[in-house]
N, C-alpha and C positions, 0 to 999 in steps of 0.2 A: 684511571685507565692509562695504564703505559701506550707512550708513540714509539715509533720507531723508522729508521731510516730519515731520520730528521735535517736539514739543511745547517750547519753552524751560520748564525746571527754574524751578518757583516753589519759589523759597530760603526764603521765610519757613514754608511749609507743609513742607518737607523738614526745616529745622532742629526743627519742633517736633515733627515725626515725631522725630526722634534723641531731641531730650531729652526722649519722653515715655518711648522706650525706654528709655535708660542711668539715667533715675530708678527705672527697676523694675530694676536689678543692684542682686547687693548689696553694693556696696564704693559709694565717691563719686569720681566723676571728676574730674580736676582742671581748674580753672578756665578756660576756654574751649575744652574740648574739642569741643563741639557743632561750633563756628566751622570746628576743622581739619576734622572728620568732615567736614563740608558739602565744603569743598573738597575734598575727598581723592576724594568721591563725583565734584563735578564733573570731575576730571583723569580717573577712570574711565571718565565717562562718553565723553565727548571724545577721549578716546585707544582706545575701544572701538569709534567712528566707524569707524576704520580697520583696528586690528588686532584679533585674535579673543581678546582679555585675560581674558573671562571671559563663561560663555553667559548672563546675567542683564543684563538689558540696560534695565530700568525704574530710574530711580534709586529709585522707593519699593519695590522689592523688596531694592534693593541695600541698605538700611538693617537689614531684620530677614535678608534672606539672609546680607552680607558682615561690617557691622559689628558687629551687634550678636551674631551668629555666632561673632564672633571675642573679643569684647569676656567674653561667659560665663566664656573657657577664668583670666581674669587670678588668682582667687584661689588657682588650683592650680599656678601658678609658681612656682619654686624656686630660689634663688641668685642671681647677679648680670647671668650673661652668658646668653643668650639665642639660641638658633638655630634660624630658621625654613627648613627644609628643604623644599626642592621652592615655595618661596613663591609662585611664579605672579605674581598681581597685586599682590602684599605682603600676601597676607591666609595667618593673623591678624597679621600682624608688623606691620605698620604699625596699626592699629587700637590693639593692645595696647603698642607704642611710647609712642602717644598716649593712654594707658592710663594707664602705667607708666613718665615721662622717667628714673625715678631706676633702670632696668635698663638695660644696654646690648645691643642686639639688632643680631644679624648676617641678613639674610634673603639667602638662596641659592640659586637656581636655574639650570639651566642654558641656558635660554632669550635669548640676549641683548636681543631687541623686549620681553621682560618686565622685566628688570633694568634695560633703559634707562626704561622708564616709572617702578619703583620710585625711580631716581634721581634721574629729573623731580619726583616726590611729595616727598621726605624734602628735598630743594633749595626746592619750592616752600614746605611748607608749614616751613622752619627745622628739620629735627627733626635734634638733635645729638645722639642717642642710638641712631642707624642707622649700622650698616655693610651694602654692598649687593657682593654679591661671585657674577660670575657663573662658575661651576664645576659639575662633575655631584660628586654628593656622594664618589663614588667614588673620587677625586681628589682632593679637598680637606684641605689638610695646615695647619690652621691652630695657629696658635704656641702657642694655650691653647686646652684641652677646655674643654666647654657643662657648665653648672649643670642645664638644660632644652633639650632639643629638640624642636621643637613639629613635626608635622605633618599639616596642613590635608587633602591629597589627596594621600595615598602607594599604590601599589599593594597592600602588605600589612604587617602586624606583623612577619613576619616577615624580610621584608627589609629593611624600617624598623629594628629591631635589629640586623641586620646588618652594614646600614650604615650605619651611626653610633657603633657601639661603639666603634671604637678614638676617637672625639672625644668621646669621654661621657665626664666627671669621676667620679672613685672613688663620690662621692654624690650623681651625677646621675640624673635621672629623665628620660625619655621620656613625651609627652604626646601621644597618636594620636588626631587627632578622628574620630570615625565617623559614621554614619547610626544604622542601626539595631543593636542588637545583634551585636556580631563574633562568634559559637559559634565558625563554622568558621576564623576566624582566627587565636580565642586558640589553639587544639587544636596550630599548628604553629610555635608561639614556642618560641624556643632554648632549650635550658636552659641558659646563659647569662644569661637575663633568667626575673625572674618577675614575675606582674600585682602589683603594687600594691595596687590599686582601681580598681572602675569606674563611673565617675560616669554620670549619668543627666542631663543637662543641661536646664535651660526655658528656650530664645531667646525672650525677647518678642517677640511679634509672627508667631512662628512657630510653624505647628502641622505639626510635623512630628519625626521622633526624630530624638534627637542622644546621643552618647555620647560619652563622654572617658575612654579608657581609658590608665592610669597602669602604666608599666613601669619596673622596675628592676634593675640589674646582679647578680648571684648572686656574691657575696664569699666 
C-alpha cells in the first residue's frame, strides 16, 4: 500500500532518539551503531512505501517498537551462530547483527519481497556477519545447528519447538519474544523442551509488556 504526503525523516532527531535509547541498555554498543540503525530505519521506511513489511509505519515508533525491541533480547544470546526464524523485516536479526558483528546470524523467512529487503539492508549497510536465506523453516536443512534460535513472531511455543528442534545444538537454547505473559502457551510445550526462564524485558521508550521466554532441549 503506497503513502503519500509523507513528512521527510529529520535524521539528526531520529539518531538521538536511538542513542538516547541504546544508552539505557545494558551492555555498550559498538562504535557507530547509531549511524547503521538510522539507515536501516530509513530502508524500512522506503521499502514499506510499497510493500506491507511491517504495520509501524512512523520511523519514531520504529526506534522503540523495532530496534530497540530487538536490541533488549542481546545479553541472553548463546554461542556463536545465530538463527532468526520467521524474520520478516530482519527484526531482531539485523538490529542485534549490528549489536553483536562478532556472532554470525542466519535470518530465515519464507517470504521472498522480505528476504529481498533484508538483503538490500545487510548489502547496504556492509554487515558481514549475515546470512539471508529464503525457506519455510520446515524445509530448511542447514549444514550446522543453531547455538540460539531467536523468534520475533511465531505462532506458538509449541510449534516453535517443534520446529526447530532437529537444527537446535545439543546446548542450544530457543529465545521466544512475546507480549504479555504466555500461561496458555507454556501449558503445551513438548516434553522434549523445558522453560529455562522467563525474563520480563524494559524496551526503552516503550510502555508496553514484553517477555522473553527461554527454552531448552530435555537431555
Amino acid at each position: 500500500m503506497r503513502r503519500h504526503n509523507l513528512k521527510p525523516i529529520d535524521d539528526h532527531a531520529l539518531e538521538e532518539l536511538i542513542l538516547r535509547g541504546i544508552q539505557r541498555l545494558p551492555y555498550r554498543m559498538p562504535e557507530g551503531s547509531s549511524g547503521l540503525l538510522l539507515r536501516f530505519i530509513h530502508l524500512l521506511d522506503k521499502w514499506n512505501r510499497i510493500y506491507n513489511l511491517t504495520s509501524i509505519r512512523e520511523p519514531r515508533q520504529m526506534v522503540s517498537r523495532h530496534i530497540l525491541d530487538s536490541l533488549v533480547v542481546r545479553p541472553y544470546l548463546h554461542g556463536q551462530r545465530i538463527l532468526d526464524v520467521g524474520s520478516g523485516a530482519g527484526l531482531p536479526g539485523i538490529p542485534l547483527a549490528i549489536a553483536a558483528p562478532e556472532l554470525n546470524f542466519t535470518l530465515l523467512d519464507s517470504n521472498n519481497k522480505k528476504t529481498r529487503f533484508i538483503l538490500q539492508v545487510v548489502t547496504d549497510l556492509g554487515l558481514k556477519n549475515v546470512e539471508v536465506v529464503t525457506a519455510r523453516i520446515e524445509e530448511y536443512q542447514p549444514a550446522q545447528g543453531f547455538d540460539t534460535v531467536l523468534a520475533r513472531a511465531y505462532s506458538s511455543l509449541e510449534k516453535l519447538s517443534q520446529d526447530v528442534r532437529e537444527i537446535l545444538n545439543a546446548e542450544g537454547c530457543i529465545l521466544a519474544m512475546k507480549g504479555s505473559y504466555p500461561l496458555a502457551e507454556l501449558e503445551s510445550i513438548p516434553v522434549t523442551f523445558k522453560v529455562d526462564t522467563i525474563n520480563k524485558l524494559e524496551v526503552p521508550g516503550l510502555d508496553a509488556e514484553r517477555h522473553l521466554v527461554i527454552l531448552r532441549a530435555v537431555t
